[in-house]
mmCIF file as gemmi writes it, N, C-alpha and C atoms, coordinates in Angstrom:
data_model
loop_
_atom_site.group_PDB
_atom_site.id
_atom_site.type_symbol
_atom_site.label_atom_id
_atom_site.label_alt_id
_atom_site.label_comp_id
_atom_site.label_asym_id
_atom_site.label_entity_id
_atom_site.label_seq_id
_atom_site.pdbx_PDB_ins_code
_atom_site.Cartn_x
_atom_site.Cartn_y
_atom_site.Cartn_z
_atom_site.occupancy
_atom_site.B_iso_or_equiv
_atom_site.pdbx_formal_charge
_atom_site.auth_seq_id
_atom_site.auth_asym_id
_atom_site.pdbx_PDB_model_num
ATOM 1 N N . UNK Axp A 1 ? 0.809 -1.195 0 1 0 ? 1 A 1
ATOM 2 C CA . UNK Axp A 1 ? 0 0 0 1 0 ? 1 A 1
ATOM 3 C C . UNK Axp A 1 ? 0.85 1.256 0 1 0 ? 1 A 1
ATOM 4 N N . UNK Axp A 2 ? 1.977 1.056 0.531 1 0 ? 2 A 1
ATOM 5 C CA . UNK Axp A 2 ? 2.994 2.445 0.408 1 0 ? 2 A 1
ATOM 6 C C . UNK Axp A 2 ? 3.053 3.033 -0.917 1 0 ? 2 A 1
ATOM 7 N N . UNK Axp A 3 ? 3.506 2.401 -2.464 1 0 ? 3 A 1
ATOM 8 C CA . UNK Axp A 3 ? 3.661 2.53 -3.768 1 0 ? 3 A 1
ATOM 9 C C . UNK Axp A 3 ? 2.014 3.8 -3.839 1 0 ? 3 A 1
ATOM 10 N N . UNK Axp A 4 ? 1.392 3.143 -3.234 1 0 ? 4 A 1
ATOM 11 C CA . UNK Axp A 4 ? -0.383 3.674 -4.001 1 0 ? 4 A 1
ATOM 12 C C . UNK Axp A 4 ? -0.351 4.828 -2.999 1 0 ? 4 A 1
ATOM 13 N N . UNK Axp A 5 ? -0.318 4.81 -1.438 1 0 ? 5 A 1
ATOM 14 C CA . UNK Axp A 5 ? -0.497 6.189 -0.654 1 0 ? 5 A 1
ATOM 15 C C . UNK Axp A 5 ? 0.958 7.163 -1.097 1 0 ? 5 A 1
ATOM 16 N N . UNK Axp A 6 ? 1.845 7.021 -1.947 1 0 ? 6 A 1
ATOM 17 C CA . UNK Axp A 6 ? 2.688 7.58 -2.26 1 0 ? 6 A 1
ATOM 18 C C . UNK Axp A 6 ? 2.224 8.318 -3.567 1 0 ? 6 A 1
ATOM 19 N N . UNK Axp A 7 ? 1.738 7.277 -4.772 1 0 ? 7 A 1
ATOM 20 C CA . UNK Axp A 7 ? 1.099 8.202 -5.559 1 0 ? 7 A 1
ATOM 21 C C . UNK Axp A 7 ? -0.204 8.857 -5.14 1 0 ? 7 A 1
ATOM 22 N N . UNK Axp A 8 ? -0.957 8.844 -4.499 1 0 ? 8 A 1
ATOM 23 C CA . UNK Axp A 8 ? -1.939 9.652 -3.968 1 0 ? 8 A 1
ATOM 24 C C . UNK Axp A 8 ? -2.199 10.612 -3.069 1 0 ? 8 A 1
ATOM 25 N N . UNK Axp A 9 ? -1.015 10.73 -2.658 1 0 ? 9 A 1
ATOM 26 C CA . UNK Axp A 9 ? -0.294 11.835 -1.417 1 0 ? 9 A 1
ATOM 27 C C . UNK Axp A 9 ? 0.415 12.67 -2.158 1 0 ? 9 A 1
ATOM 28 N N . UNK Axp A 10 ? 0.344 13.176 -3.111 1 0 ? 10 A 1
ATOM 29 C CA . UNK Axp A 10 ? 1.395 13.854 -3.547 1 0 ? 10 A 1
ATOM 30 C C . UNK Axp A 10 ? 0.701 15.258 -3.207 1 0 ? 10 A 1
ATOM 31 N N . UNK Axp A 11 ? 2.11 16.681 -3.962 1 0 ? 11 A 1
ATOM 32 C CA . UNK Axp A 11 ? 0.824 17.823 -3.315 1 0 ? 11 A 1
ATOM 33 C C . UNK Axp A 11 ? 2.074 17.993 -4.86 1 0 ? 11 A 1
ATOM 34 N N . UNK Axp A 12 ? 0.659 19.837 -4.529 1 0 ? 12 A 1
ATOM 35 C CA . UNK Axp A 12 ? 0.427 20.642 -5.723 1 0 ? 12 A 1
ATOM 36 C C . UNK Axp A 12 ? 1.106 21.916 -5.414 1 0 ? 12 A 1
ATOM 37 N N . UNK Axp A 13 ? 1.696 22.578 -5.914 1 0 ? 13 A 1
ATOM 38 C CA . UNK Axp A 13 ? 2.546 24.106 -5.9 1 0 ? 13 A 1
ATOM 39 C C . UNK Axp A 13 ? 0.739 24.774 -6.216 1 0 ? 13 A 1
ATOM 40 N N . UNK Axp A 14 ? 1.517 26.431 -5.763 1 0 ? 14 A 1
ATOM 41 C CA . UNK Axp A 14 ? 0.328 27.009 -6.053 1 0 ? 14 A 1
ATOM 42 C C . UNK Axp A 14 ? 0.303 27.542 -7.329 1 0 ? 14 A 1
ATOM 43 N N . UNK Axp A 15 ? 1.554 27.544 -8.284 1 0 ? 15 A 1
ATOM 44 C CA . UNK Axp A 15 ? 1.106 27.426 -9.714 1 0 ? 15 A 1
ATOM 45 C C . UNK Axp A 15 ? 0.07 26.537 -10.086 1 0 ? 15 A 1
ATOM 46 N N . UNK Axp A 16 ? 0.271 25.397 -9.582 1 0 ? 16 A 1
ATOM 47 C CA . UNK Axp A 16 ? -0.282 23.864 -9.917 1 0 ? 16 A 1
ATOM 48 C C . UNK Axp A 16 ? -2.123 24.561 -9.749 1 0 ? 16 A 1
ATOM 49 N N . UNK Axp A 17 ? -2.048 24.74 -8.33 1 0 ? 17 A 1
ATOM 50 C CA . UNK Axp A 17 ? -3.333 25.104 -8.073 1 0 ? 17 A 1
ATOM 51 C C . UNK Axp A 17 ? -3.784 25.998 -9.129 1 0 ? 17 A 1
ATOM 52 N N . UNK Axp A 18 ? -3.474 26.843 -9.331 1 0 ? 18 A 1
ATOM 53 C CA . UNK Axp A 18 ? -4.265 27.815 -10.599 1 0 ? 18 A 1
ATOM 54 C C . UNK Axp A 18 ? -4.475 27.418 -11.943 1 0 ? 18 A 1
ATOM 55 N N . UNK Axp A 19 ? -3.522 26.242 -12.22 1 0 ? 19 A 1
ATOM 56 C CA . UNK Axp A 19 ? -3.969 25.539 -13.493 1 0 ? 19 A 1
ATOM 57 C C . UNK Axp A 19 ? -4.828 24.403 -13.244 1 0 ? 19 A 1
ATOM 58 N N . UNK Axp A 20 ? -4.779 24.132 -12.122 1 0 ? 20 A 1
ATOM 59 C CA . UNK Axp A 20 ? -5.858 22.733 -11.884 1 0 ? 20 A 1
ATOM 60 C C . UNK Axp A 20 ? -7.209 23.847 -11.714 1 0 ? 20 A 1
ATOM 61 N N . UNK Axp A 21 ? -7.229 24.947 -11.265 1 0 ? 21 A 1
ATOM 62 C CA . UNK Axp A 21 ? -8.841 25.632 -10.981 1 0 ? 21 A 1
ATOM 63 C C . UNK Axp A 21 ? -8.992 26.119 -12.77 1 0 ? 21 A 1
ATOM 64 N N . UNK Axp A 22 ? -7.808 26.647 -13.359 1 0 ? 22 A 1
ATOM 65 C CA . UNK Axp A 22 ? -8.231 26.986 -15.145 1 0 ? 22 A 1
ATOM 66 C C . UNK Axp A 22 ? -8.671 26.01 -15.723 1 0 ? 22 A 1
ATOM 67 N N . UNK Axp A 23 ? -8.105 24.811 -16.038 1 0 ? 23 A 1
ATOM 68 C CA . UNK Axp A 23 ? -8.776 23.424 -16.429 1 0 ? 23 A 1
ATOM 69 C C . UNK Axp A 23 ? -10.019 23.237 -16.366 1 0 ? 23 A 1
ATOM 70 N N . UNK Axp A 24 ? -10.162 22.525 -14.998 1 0 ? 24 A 1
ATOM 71 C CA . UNK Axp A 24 ? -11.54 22.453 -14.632 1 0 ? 24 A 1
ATOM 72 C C . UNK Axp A 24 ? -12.193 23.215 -14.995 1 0 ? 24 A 1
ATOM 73 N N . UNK Axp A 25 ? -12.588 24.476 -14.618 1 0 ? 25 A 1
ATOM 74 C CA . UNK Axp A 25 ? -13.471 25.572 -14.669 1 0 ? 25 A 1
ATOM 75 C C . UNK Axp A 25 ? -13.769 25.511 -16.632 1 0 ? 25 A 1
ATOM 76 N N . UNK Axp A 26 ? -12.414 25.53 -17.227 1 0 ? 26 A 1
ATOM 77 C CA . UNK Axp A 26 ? -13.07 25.871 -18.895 1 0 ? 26 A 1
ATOM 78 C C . UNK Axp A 26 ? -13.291 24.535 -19.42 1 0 ? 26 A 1
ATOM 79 N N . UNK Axp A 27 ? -13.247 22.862 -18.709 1 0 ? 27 A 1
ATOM 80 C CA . UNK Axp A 27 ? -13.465 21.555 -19.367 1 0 ? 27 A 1
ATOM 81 C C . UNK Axp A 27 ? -14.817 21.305 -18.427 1 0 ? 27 A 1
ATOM 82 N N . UNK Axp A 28 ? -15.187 22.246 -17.701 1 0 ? 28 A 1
ATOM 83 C CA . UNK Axp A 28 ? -16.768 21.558 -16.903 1 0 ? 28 A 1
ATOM 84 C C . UNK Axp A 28 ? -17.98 22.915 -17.93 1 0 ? 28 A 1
ATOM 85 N N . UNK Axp A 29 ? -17.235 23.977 -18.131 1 0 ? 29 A 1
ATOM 86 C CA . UNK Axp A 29 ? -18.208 24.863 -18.723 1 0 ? 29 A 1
ATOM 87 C C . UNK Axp A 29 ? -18.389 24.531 -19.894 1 0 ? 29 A 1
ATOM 88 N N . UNK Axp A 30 ? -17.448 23.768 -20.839 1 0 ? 30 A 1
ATOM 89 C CA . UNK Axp A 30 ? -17.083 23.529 -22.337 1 0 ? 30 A 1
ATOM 90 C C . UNK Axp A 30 ? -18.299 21.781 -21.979 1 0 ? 30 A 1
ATOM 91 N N . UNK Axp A 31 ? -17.989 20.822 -21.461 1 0 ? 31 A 1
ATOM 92 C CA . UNK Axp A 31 ? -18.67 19.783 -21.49 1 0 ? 31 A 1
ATOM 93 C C . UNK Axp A 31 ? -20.422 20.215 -21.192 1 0 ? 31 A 1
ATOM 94 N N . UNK Axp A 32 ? -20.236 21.676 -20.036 1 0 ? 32 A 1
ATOM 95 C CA . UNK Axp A 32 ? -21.972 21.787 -19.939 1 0 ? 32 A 1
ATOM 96 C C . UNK Axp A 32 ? -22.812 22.283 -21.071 1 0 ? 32 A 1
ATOM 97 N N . UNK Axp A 33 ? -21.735 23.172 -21.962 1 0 ? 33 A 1
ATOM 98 C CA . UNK Axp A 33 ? -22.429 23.847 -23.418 1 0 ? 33 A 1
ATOM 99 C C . UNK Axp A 33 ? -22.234 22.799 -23.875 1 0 ? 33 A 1
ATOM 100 N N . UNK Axp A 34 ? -21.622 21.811 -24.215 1 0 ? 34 A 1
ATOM 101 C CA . UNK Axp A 34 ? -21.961 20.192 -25.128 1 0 ? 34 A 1
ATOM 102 C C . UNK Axp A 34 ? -22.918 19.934 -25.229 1 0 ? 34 A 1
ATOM 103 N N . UNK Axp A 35 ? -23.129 19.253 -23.752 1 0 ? 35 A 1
ATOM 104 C CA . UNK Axp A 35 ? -24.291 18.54 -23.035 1 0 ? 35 A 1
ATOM 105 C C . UNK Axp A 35 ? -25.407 19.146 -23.47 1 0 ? 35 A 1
ATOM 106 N N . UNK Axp A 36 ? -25.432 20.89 -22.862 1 0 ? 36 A 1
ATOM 107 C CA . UNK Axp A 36 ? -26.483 21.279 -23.372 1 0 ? 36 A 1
ATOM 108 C C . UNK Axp A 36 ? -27.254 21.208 -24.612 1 0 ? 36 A 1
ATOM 109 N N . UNK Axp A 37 ? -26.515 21.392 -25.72 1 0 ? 37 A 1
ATOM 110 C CA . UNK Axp A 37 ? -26.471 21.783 -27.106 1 0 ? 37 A 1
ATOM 111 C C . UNK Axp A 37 ? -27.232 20.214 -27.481 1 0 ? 37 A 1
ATOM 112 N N . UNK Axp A 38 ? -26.504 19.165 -27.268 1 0 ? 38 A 1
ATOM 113 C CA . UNK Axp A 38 ? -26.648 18.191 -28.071 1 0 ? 38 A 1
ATOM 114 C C . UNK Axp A 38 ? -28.131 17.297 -27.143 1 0 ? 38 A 1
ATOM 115 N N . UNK Axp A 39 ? -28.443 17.797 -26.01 1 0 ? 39 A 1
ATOM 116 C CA . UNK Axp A 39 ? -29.565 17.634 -25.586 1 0 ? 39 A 1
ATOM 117 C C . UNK Axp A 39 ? -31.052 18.438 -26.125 1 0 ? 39 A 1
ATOM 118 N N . UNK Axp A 40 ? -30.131 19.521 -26.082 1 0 ? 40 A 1
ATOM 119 C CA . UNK Axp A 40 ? -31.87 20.437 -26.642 1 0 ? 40 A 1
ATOM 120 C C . UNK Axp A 40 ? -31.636 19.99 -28.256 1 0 ? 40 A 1
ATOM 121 N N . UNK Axp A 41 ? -30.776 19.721 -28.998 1 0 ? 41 A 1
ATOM 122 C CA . UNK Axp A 41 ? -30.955 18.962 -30.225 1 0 ? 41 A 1
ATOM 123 C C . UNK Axp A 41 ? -31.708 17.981 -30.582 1 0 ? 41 A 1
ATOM 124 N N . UNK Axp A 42 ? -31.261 16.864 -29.444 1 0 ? 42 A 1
ATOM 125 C CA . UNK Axp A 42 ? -31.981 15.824 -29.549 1 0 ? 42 A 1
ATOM 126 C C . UNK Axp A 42 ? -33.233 15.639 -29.057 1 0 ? 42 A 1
ATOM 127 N N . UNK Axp A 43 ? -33.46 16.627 -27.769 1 0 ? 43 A 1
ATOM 128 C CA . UNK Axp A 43 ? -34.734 16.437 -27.547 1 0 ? 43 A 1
ATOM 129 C C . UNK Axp A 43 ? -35.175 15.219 -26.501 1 0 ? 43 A 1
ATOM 130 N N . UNK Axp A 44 ? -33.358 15.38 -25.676 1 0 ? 44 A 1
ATOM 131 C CA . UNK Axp A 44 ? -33.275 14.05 -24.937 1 0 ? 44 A 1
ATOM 132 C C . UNK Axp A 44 ? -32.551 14.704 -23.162 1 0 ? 44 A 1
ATOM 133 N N . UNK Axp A 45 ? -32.811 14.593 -22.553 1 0 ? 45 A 1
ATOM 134 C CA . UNK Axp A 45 ? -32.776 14.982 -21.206 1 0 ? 45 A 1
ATOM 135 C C . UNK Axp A 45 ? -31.449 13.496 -20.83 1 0 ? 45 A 1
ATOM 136 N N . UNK Axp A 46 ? -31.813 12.518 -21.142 1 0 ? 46 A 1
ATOM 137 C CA . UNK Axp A 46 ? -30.861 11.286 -20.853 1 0 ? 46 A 1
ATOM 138 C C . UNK Axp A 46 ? -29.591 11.783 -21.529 1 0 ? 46 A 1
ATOM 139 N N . UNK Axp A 47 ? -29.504 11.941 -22.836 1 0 ? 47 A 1
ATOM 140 C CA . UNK Axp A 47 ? -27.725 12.305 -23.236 1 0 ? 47 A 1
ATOM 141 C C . UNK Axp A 47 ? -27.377 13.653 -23.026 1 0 ? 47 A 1
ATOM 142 N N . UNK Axp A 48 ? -27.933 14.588 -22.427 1 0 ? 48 A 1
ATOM 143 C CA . UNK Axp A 48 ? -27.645 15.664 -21.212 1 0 ? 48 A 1
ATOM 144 C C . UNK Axp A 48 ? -26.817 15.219 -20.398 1 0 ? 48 A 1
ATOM 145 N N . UNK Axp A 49 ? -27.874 14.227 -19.553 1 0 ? 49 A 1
ATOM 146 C CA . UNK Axp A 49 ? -27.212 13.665 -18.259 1 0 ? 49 A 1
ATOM 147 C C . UNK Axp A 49 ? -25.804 12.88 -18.638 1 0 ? 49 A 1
ATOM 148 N N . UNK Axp A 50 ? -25.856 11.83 -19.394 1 0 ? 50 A 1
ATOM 149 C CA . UNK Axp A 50 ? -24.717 10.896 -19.701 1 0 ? 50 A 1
ATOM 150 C C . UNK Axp A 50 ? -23.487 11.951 -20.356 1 0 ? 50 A 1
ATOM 151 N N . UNK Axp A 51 ? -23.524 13.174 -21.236 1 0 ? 51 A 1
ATOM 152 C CA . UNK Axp A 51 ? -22.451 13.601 -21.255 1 0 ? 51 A 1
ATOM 153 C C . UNK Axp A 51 ? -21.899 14.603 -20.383 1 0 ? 51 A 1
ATOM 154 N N . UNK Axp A 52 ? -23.004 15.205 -19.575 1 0 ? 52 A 1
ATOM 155 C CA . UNK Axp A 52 ? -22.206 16.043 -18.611 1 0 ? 52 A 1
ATOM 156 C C . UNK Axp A 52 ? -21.435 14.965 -17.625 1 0 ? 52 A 1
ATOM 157 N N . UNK Axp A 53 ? -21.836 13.881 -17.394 1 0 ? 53 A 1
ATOM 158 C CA . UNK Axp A 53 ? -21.462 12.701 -16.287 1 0 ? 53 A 1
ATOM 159 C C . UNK Axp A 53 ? -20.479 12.063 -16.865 1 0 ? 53 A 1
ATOM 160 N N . UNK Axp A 54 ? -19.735 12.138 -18.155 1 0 ? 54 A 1
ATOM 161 C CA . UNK Axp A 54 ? -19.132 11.512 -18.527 1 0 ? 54 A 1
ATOM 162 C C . UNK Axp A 54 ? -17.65 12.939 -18.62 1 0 ? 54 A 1
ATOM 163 N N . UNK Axp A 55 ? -18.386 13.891 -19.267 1 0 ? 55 A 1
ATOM 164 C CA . UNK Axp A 55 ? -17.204 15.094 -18.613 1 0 ? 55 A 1
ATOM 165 C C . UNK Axp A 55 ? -17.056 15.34 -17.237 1 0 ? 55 A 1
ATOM 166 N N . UNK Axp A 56 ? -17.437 15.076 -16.725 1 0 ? 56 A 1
ATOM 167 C CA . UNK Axp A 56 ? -17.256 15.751 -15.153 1 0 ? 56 A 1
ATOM 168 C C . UNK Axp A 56 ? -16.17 14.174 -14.704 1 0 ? 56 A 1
ATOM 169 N N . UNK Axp A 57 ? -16.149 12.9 -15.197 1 0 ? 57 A 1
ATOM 170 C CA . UNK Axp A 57 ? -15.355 11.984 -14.656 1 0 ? 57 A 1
ATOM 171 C C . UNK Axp A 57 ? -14.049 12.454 -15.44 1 0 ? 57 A 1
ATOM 172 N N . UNK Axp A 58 ? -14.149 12.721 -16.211 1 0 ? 58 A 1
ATOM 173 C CA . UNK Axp A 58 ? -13.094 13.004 -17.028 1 0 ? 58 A 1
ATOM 174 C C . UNK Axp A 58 ? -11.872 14.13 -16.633 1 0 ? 58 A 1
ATOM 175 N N . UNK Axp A 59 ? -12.813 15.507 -16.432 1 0 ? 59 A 1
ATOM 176 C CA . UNK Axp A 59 ? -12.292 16.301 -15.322 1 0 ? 59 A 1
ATOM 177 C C . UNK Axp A 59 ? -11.603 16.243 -14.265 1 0 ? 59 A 1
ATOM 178 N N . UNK Axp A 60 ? -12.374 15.284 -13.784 1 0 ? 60 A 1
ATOM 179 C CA . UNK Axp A 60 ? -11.927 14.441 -12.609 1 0 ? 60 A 1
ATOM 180 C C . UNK Axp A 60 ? -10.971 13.989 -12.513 1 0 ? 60 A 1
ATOM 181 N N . UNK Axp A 61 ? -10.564 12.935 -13.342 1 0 ? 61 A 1
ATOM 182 C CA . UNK Axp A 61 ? -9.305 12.629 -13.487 1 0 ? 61 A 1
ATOM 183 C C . UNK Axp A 61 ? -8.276 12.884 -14.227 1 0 ? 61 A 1
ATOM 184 N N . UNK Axp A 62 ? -8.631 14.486 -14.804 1 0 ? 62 A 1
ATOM 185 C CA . UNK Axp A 62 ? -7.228 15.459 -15.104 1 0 ? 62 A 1
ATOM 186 C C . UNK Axp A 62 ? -7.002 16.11 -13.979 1 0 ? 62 A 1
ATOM 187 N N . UNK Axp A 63 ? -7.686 16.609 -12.9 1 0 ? 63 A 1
ATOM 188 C CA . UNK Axp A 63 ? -7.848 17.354 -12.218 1 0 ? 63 A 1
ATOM 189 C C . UNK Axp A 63 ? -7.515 17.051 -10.939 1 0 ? 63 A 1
ATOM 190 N N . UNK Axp A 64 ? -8.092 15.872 -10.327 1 0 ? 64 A 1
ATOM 191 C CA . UNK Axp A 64 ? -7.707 15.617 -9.173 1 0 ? 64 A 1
ATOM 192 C C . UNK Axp A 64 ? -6.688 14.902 -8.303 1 0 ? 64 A 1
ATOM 193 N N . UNK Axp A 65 ? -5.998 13.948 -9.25 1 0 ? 65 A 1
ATOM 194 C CA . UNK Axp A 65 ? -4.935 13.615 -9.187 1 0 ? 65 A 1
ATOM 195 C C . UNK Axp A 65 ? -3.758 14.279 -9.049 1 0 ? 65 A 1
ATOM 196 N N . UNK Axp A 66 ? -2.516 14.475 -8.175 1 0 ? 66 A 1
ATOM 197 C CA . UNK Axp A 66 ? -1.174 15.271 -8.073 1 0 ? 66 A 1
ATOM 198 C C . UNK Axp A 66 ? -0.761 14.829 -9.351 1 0 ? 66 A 1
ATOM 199 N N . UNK Axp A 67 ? -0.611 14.898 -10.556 1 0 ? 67 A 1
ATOM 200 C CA . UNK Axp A 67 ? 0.221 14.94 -11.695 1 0 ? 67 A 1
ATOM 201 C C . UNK Axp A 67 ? 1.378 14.963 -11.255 1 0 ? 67 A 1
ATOM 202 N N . UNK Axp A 68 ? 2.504 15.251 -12.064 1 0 ? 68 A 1
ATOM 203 C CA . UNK Axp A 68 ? 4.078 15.854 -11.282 1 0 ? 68 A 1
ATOM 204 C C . UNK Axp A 68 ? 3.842 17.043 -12.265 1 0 ? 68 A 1
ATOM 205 N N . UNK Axp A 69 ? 3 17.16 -13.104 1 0 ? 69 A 1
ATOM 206 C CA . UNK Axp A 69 ? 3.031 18.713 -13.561 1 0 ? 69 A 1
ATOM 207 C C . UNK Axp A 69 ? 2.491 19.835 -13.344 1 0 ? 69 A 1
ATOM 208 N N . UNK Axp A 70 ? 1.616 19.087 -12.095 1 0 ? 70 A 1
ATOM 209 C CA . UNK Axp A 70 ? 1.231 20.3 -11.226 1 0 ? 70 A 1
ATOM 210 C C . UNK Axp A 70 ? 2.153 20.694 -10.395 1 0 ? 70 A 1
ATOM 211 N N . UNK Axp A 71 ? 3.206 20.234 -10.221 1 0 ? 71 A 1
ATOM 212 C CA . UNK Axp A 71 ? 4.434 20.368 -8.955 1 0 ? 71 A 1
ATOM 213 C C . UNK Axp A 71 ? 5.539 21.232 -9.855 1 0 ? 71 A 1
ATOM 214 N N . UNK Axp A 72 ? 5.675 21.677 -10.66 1 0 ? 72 A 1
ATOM 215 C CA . UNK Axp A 72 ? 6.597 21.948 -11.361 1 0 ? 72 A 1
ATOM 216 C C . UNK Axp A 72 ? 7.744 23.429 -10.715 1 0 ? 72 A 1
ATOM 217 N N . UNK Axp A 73 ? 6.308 24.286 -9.678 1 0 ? 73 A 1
ATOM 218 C CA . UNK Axp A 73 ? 7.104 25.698 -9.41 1 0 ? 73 A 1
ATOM 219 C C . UNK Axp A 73 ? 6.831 25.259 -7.923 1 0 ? 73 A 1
ATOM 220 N N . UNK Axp A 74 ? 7.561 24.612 -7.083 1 0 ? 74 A 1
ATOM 221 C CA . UNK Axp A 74 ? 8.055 23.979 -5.29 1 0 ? 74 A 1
ATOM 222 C C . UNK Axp A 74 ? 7.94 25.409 -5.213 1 0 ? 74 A 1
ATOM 223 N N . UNK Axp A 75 ? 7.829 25.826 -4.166 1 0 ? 75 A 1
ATOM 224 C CA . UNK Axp A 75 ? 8.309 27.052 -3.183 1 0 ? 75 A 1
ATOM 225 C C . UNK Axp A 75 ? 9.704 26.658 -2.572 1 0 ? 75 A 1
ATOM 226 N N . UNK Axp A 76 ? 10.818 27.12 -2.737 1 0 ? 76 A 1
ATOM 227 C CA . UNK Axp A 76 ? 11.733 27.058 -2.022 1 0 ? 76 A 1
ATOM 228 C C . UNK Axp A 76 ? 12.259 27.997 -0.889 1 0 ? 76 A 1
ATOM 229 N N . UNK Axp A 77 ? 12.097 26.543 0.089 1 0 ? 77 A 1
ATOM 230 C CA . UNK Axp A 77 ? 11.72 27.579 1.563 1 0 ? 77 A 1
ATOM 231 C C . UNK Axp A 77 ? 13.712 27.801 1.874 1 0 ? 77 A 1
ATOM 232 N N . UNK Axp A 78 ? 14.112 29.045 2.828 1 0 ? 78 A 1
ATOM 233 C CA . UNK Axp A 78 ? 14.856 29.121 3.5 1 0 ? 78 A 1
ATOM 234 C C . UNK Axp A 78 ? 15.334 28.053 4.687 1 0 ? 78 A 1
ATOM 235 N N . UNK Axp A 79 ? 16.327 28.261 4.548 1 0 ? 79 A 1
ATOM 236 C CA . UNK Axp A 79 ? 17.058 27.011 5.939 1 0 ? 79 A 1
ATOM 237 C C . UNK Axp A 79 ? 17.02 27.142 7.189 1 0 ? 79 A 1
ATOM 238 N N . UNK Axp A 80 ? 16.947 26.737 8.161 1 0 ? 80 A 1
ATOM 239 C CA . UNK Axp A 80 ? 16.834 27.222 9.741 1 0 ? 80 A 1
ATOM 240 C C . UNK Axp A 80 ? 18.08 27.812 10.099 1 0 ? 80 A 1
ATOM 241 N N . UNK Axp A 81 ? 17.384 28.846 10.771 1 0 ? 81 A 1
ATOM 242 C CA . UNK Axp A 81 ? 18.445 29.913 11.395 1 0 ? 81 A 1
ATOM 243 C C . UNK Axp A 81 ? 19.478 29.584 12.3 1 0 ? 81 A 1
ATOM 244 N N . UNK Axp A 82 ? 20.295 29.159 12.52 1 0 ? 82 A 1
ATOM 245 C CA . UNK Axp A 82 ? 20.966 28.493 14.05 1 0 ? 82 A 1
ATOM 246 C C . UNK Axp A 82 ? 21.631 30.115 14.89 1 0 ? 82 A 1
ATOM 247 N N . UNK Axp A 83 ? 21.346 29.829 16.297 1 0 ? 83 A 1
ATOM 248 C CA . UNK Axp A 83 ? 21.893 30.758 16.855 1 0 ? 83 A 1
ATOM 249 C C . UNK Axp A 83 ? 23.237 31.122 16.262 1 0 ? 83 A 1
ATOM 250 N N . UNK Axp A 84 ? 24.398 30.462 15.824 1 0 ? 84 A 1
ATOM 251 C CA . UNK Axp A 84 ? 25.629 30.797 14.88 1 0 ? 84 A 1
ATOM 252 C C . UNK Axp A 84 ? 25.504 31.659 13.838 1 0 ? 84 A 1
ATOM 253 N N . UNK Axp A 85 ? 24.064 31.558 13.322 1 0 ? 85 A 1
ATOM 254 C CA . UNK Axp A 85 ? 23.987 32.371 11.747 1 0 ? 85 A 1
ATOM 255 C C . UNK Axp A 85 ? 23.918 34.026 12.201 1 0 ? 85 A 1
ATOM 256 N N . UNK Axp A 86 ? 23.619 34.077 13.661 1 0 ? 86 A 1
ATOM 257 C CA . UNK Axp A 86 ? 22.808 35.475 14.481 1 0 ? 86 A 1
ATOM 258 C C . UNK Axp A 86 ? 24.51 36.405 14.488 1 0 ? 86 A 1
């Protein structure tokens, strides 16, 4: 179980964060004008549902997962001060 809580523990820079909220935000609005479109086309409320549900998993798993390319800009923190450095 270490291998799997290792890939699933990972974290995100706050670059990371602003491209994981841009993503999402323009692949859930882009799948809801789909959905929409090809529902009031069809005249079907069911392939509404099945493609917004099928973008939103999708999203999902660009999105919620630590990539390593969301990690790309670390914050690099400073070193501890030792009374010597004073």
């Amino acid at each position: 179980m270490d291998p799997v809580y290792k890939v699933l523990d990972g974290f995100i820079d706050f670059e990371g964060q602003k491209l994981v909220e841009q993503i999402s935000s323009t692949c859930l609005v882009a799948v809801g004008l789909v959905s929409l479109t090809v529902g009031f086309a069809l005249q079907d409320l069911v392939y509404t549902l099945y493609i917004m549900g099928a973008g939103l998993i999708l999203t999902m798993l660009v999105t919620v997962p630590p990539w390593p390319f969301y990690n790309r800009n670390a914050p690099r923190f400073l070193g501890v001060k030792t009374e010597k450095d004073e």
